[in-house]
N, C-alpha and C positions, 0 to 999 in steps of 0.2 A: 497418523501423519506426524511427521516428529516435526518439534516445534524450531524455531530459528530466530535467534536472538541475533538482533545488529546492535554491535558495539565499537567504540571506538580500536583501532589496530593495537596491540599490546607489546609488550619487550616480549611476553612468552609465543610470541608468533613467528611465525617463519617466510620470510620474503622467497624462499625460495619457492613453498606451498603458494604463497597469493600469487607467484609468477606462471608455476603451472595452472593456475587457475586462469588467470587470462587469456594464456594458453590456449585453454579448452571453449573460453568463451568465446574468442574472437575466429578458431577454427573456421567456423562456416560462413565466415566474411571471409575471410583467407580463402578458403577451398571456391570461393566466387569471385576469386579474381581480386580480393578486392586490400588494396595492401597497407595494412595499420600497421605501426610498429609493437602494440599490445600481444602482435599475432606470435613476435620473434624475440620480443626482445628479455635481455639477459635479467636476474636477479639486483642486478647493480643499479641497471637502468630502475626498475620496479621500487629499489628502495631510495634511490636520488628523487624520483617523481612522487613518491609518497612523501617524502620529506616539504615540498613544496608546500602543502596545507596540512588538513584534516584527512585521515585515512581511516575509514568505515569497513567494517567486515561484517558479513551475514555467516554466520555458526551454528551449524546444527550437525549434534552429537558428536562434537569436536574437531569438526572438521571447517573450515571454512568453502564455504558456497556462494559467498558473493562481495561483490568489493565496489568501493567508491571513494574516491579522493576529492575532496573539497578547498579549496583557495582561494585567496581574495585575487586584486588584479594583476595581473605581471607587469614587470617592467621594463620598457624594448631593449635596456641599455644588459638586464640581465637578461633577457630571453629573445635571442633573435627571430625566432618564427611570431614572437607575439608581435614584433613591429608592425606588423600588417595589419590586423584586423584590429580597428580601434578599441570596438565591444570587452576586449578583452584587456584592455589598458585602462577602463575608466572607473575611476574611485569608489563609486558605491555601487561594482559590479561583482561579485564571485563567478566564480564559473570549478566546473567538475572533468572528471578523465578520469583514468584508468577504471572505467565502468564495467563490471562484468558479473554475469552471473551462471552457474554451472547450467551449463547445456540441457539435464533431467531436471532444471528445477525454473529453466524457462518458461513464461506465459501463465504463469503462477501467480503473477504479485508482487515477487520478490524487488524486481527491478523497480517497480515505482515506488514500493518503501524505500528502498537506497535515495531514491531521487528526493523522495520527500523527508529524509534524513539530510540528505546536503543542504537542501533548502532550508530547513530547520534551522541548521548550522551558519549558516549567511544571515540569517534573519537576527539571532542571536548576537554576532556580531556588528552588527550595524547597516548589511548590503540589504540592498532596495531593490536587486536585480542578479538572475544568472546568468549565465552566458553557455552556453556550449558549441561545442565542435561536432557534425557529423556527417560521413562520407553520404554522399548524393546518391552512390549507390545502395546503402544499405537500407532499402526503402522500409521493409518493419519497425528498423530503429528510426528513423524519422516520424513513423507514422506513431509511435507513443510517444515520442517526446513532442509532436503536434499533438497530440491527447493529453498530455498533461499540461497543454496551454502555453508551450514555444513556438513562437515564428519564426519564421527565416527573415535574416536581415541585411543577407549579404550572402553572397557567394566567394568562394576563392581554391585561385589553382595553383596547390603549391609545387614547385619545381622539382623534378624529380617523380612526381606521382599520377599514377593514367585518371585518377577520378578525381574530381571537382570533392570541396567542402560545403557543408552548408552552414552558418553562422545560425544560430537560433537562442533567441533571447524571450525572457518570463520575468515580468513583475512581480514582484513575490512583497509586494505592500498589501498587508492583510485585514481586512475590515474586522471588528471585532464578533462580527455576524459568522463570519465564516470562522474563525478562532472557536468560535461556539459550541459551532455545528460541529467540529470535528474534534474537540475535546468528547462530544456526547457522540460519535463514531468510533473514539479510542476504548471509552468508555462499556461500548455496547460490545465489541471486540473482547476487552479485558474480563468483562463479568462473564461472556458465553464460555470464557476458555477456564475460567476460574470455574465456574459451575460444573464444568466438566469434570473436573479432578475431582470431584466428590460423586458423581451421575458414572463415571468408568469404573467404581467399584462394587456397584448396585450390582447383587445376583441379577439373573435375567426374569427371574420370577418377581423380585422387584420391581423390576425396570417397568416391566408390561402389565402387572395388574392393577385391578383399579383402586387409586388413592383419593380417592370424592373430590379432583380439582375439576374443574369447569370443562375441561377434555378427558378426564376419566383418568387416567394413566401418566407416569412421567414420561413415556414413549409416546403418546397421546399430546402431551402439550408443547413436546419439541417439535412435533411433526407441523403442529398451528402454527408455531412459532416460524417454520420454516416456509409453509403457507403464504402465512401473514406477510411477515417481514420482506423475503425474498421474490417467492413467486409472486406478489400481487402488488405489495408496493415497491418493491426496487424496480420493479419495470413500467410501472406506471412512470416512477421517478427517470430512469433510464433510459427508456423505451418510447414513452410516450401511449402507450394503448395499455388496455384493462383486459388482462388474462378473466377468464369465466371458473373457480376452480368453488369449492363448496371450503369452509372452515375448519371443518371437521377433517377434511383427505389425509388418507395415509400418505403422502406423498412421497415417502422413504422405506419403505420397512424394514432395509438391512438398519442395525443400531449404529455400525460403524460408520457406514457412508452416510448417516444422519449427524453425525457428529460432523464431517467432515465437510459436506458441504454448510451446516451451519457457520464451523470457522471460517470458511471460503464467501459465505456470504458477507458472514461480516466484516470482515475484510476487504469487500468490495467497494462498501461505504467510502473508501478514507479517498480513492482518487477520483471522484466523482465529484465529491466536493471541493479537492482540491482547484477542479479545469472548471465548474460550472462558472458562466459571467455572475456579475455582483448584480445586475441585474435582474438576473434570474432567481438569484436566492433572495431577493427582495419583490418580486411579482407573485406570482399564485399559480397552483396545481388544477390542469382540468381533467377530471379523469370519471372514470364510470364506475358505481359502485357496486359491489356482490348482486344488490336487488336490482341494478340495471338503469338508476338513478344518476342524470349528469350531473357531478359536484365542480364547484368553483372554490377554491379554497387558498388560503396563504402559505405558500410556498415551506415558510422557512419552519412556520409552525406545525404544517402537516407533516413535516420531517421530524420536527422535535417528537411529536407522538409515535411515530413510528421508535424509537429508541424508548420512547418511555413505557410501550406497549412493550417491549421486551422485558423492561425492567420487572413489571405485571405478571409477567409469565414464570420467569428466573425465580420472583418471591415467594409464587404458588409451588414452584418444583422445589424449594426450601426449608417452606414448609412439612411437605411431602417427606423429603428429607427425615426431617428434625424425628414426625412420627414413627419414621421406623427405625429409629433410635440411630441414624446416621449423624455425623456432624455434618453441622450448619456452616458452611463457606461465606467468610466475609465479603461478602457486593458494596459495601458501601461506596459511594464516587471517590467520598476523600480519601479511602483505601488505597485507591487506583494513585492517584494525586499526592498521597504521600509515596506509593512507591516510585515515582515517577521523578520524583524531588531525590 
């Protein structure tokens, strides 16, 4: 899986590339009737709108795959369609547009890293709120931007267009609990993927024999990992019910698609945390254990263990590492934390 770094939009970029990108993303709203100007419009338009705020791009192997524009409030006197909807006039409100992501890389993640990139970006500067715009028709993209914790707060029909708008607003004032939780999601993400680049040059006769860690093998303790982590407690977390699966299961055997739903999982973390209520990361987990035991537990701290049992796993496949004279990949947090800075 090639990897996809979001970065800010660059002078080396090309608005005509992020225009045919919109393009392609906004296609199958278009081919549904459904009429954006994302779907049509020119290179000019793409770089006057980008200019409004922040412009985000998602790039991988140099191509860009996904885009986001970020801005504080508008102002009616400069923006006439803004005159309408309040939500998007009020002072400690941001709001996002020119959303899009390449067609083959839909339903992947992509899109709610962007989103949680803009909100990032809001947050950073002082807004306490986004705002967004989206057609009434486009019922999948309403239904994650209601997943990542947007309401509707208003309706509007703007002149000229056969579909209704929907106004959807998100608090994005963040308790330090949930700040937490999701630095040790970024975290758990960064060290799986770091680990990796040293675990993809293992011959395969490395990979799978046994190194005396507590699963036998480095193929042995990714598999737990993906066990643990994934199938048992993210749906517990997720889901709400207790998969029956044994510790030990090969769960994966191909090594690549072990790899990949690893980073797919972990990666999952980040918008789960982001929609959960504050309530709920402050109550407790009830769920069934391996032996079949009902557990009652604290919410926020049965999650911390969950990221810390990874760290557990990562330090034994590093060891493992080390002994067969491989280098040892820096995991440290502040690692992460200085790259990040």
């Amino acid at each position: 899986m090639q990897r996809i770094e979001i970065r800010p939009f660059a002078a080396r970029d090309s608005f005509e590339a992020l225009t045919r990108l919109l393009h392609l993303g906004y296609a199958p709203l278009a081919a549904a009737g459904i009429d954006l100007a994302a779907s049509t419009q020119s290179a000019a338009t793409t770089a006057r709108r980008a200019a409004e705020g922040q412009c985000f791009v998602a790039e991988s192997a140099g191509q860009i795959v996904g885009t986001v524009t970020v801005c504080g409030p508008y102002s009616a006197a400069e923006t006439q369609w803004a005159s309408a909807p309040r939500e998007f006039r009020e002072r400690d409100t941001a709001h996002f547009h020119q959303f899009a992501v390449h067609p083959a890389l839909q339903g992947q993640g992509l899109g709610r890293r962007l989103v949680a990139c803009a909100e990032r970006w809001a947050l950073q500067h002082g807004y306490r709120h986004m705002v967004i715009e989206a057609a009434e028709p486009a019922e999948e993209l309403c239904a994650l931007y209601a997943h990542l914790g947007y309401a509707e707060t208003a309706r509007v029909a703007w002149p000229g267009l056969r579909h209704r708008s929907l106004i959807m607003r998100k608090a994005l004032d963040r308790s330090p609990l949930r700040d937490q939780l999701q630095m040790l999601a970024r975290y758990n993400l960064w060290a799986t993927r770091r680990l990796y680049e040293q675990v993809d040059d293992l011959s395969e006769a490395d990979y799978r024999r046994a190194a005396g860690l507590f699963f036998g093998s480095v193929h042995g303790t990714l598999n737990h990992l993906l066990v643990g982590e994934h199938l048992l407690w993210r749906v517990r977390f997720a889901e709400g019910h207790s998969p029956k699966l044994a510790l030990d299961a090969e769960a994966e055997p191909d090594r690549a698609r072990l790899r990949e739903r690893l980073v797919e999982g972990a990666l999952a973390w980040l918008p789960l945390i982001e929609v959960w209520p504050e309530a709920r990361l402050h109550g407790r987990l009830e769920y069934r254990s391996t032996s079949g035991r009902e557990m009652n537990l604290p919410f926020a701290a049965t999650l911390t263990h969950v990221f810390n049992h990874g760290s557990h796993h990562r330090g034994q496949i590093t060891a493992a590492l080390t002994a067969m004279g491989r280098p040892c990949p820096e995991l440290d947090l502040v690692a992460m934390l200085q790259q990040e800075a």
